[in-house]
C-alpha positions as CSV (number, residue, x, y, z in Angstrom):
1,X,-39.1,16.3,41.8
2,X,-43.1,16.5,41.4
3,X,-45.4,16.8,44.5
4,X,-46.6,13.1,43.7
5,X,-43.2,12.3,45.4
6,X,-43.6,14.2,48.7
7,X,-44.6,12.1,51.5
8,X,-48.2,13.0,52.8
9,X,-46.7,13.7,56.5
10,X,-44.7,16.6,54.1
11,X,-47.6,17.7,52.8
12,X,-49.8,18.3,55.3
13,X,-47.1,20.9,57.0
14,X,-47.9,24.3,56.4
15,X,-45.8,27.0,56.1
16,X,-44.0,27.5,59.3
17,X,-43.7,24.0,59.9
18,X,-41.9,23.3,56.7
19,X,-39.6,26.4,57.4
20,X,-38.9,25.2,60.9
21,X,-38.0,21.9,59.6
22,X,-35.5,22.7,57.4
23,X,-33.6,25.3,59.6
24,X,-33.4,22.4,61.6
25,X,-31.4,19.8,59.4
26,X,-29.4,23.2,57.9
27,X,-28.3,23.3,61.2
28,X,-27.7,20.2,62.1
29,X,-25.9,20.0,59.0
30,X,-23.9,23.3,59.6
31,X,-22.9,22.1,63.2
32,X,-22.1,18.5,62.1
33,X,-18.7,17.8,61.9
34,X,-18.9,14.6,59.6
35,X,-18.6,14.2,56.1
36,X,-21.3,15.9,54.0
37,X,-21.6,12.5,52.3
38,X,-23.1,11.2,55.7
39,X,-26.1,13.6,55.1
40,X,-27.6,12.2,52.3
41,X,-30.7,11.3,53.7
42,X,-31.0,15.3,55.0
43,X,-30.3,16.3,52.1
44,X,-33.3,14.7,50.1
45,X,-35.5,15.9,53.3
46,X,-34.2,19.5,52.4
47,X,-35.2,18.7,48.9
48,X,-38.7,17.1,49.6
49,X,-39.6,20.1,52.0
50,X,-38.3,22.8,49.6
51,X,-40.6,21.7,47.0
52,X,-43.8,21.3,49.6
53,X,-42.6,25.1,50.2
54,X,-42.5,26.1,46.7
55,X,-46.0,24.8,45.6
56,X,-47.2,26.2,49.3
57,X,-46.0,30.0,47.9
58,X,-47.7,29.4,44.8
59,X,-50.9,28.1,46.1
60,X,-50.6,31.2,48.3
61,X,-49.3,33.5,45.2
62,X,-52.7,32.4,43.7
63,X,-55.1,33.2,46.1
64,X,-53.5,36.8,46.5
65,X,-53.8,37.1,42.9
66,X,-57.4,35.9,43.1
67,X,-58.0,38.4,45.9
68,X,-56.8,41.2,43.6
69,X,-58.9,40.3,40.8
70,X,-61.9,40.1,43.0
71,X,-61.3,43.5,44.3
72,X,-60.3,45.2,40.9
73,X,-63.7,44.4,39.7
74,X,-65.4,46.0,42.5
């Protein structure tokens, strides 16, 4: 899946809204008594919001990394 396929509302989530989101359906999921078939449409949520979280780390992995250059050349 590449970020041109997560919706905008998605993308505009930061961090702690994306985690709150999905420990949301996990549990409505987890408490849900129906066939895991039934969640299909959670499931691709789950996948849309894990990938807005991974390229959220990474922008976040890159500005630390920045940060650390900056202050190694001090």
């Amino acid at each position: 899946m590449t970020s041109k396929n997560i919706p905008a509302d998605i993308k505009s989530k930061s961090i702690k809204e994306t985690k709150e989101e999905i420990n949301k359906i996990l549990e409505k999921i987890e408490k849900d008594d129906t066939n895991l078939e039934s969640h299909t449409s959670d499931y691709d949520m789950l996948l849309k919001l894990n990938k807005h979280m991974d390229e959220l780390f990474k922008k976040k992995l890159k500005e630390i990394n920045s940060l650390d250059k900056k202050n190694v050349k001090k």
